[in-house]
C-alpha positions in Angstrom: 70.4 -45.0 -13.8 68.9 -46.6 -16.2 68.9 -46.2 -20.4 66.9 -47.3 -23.6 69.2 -47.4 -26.6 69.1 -48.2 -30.6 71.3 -51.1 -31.4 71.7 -53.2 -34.6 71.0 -56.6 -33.2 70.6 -60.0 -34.9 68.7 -60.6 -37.7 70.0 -57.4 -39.1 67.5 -54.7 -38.0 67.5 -51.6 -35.5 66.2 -52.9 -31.9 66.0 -51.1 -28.6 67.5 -52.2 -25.8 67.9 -51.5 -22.0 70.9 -51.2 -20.1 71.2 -50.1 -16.0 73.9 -48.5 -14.1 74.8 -47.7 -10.9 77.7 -44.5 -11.7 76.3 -43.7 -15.1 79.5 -44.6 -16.6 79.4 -48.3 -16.6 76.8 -50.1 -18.1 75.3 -53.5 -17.8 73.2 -54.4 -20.6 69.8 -56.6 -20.0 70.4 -60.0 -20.5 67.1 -60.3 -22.6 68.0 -57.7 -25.1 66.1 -56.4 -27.0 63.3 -55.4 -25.1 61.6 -54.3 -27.7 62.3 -56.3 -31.6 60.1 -55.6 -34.8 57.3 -57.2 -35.3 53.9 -57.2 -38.2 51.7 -55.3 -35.8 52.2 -52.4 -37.9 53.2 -52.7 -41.5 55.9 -49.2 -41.0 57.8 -51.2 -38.3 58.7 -54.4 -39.9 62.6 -54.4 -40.4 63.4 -51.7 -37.6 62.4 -50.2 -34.4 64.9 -47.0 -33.1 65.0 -43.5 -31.3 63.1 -44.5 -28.2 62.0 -41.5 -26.1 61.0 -42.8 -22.5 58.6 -41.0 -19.6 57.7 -42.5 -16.0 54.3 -41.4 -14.9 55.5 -43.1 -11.0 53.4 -46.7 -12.1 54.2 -47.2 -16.0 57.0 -46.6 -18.1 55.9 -44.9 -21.3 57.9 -45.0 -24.6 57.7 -43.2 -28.4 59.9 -44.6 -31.1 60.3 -44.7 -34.4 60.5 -47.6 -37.0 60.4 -48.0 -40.3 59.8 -50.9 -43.1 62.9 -51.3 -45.2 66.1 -50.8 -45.4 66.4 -47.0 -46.6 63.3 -46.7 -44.9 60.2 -46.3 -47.7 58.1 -45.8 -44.5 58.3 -44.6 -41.4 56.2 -44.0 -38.6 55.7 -43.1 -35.1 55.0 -46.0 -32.3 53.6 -46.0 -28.8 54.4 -48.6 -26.3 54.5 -49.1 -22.3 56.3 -51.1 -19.8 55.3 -51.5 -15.8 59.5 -52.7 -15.6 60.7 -51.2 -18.5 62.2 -54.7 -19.8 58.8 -55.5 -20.6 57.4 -53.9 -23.8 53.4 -53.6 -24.3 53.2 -52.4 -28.2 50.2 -50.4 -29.0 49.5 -49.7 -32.7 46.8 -49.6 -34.6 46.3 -50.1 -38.6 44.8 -47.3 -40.3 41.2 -48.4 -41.9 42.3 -52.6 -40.8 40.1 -52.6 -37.5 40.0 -56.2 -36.4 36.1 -57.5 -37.4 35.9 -59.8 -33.9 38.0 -59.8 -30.2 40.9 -62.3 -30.5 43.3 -63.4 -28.0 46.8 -66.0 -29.7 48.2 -68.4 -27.6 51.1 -67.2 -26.1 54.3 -67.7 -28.2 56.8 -69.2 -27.2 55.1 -71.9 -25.5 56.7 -73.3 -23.7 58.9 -70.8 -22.3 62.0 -69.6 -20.5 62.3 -66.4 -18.4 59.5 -64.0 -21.2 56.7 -64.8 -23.7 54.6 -62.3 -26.0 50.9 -62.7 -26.0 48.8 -60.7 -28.8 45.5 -59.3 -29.5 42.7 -58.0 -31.1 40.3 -55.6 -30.2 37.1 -54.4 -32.9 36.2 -51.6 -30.9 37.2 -49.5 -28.0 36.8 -51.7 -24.5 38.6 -51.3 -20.8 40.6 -54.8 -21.0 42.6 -56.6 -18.4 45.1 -59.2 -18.8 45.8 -61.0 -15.8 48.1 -63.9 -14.8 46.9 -66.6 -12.3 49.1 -69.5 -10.5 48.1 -73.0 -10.9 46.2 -72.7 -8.0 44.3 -69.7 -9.1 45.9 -67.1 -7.0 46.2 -63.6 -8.6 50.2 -63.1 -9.9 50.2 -60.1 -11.8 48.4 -57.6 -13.6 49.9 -57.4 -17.2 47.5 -54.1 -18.7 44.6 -52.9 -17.7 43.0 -50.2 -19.2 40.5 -48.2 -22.1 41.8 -49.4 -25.4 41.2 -48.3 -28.6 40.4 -51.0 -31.8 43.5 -52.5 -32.8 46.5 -55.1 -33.1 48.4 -55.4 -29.5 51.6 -57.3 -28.1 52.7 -57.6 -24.8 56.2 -59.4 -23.3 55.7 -61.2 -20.4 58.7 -61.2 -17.9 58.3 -64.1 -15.6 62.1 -64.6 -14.5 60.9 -64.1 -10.9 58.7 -67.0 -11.0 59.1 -70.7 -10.5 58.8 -73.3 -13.4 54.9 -74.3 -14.2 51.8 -73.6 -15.5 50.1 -70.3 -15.0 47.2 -68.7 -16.7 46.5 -65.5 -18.7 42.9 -64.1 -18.0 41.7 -61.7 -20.7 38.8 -59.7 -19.9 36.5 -56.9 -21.1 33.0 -56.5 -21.3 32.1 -58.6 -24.2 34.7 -61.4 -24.5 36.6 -63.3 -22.0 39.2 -66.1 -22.4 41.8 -67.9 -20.7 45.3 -69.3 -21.9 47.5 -71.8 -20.0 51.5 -70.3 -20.4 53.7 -73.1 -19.7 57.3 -71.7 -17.6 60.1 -74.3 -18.3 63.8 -72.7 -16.4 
């Protein structure tokens, strides 16, 4: 079994989190809770994140939520985000009339990092993006996202307590703009 769930976590704001179960009736909660914190992608979700609805299309874990901007909540709205592990929150939000004016991929943050690391973008206009991570010795790891992607502000987690301690790289690719980060994994 496994279960998304509002919590109050630190930093006093609403969080989801993910717990897993084996009966239903006992729960062990993810060790990296929360799997999905506020954040400044979108100016309605910046003091909490809540009510997560959750749909498995067989390859990715899709999720609705809400979140809101203040306590009392001056301004809610409604977010999208998906997950291929469901620990692992891809945010996808979008500014009304604020369109990013040029493509834009941050270094990840943390960086170094232990066991997850959030990487963010920008996109000016609707492109089919991939974001790819590659060994030290440039052998294919993962496959982060890949898809058609509206203009916008994006966040994605990066899991990576299955791998060994070093350097990988994040390959971002569309049809106008390329680039490549280094992600350092210290365990």
């Amino acid at each position: 079994f496994q279960m998304w769930y509002s919590d109050y976590y630190s930093g006093n704001h609403w969080c989801i989190g993910y717990a897993e179960s084996t009966d239903g009736i006992e729960w062990d909660k993810y060790e990296d809770n929360p799997v999905f914190d506020v954040g400044s992608i979108a100016t309605w979700e910046g003091f909490g994140v809540m009510l997560p609805m959750i749909l498995f299309d067989g390859t990715n874990y899709k999720m609705w939520y809400t979140g809101y901007n203040t306590i009392g909540g001056t301004k809610y709205g409604i977010g999208y985000a998906t997950s291929k592990a469901g620990t692992s929150v891809s945010v996808f939000s979008e500014e009304k009339g604020k369109n990013p004016d040029k493509y834009r991929l941050f270094q990840n943050y943390p960086n170094p990092f232990n066991t997850s690391c959030t990487i963010e973008w920008r996109l000016p206009e609707t492109a089919i993006i991939s974001l790819d991570i590659y060994d030290i010795n440039g052998r294919f790891i993962e496959n982060l996202y890949e898809g058609n992607t509206g203009p916008g502000y994006y966040r994605i987690s990066w899991d990576a307590r299955n791998y060994s301690s070093g350097f990988y790289f994040l390959k971002f690719n569309t049809n106008k703009f390329n680039k490549t980060i280094k992600l350092t994994l210290i365990k």
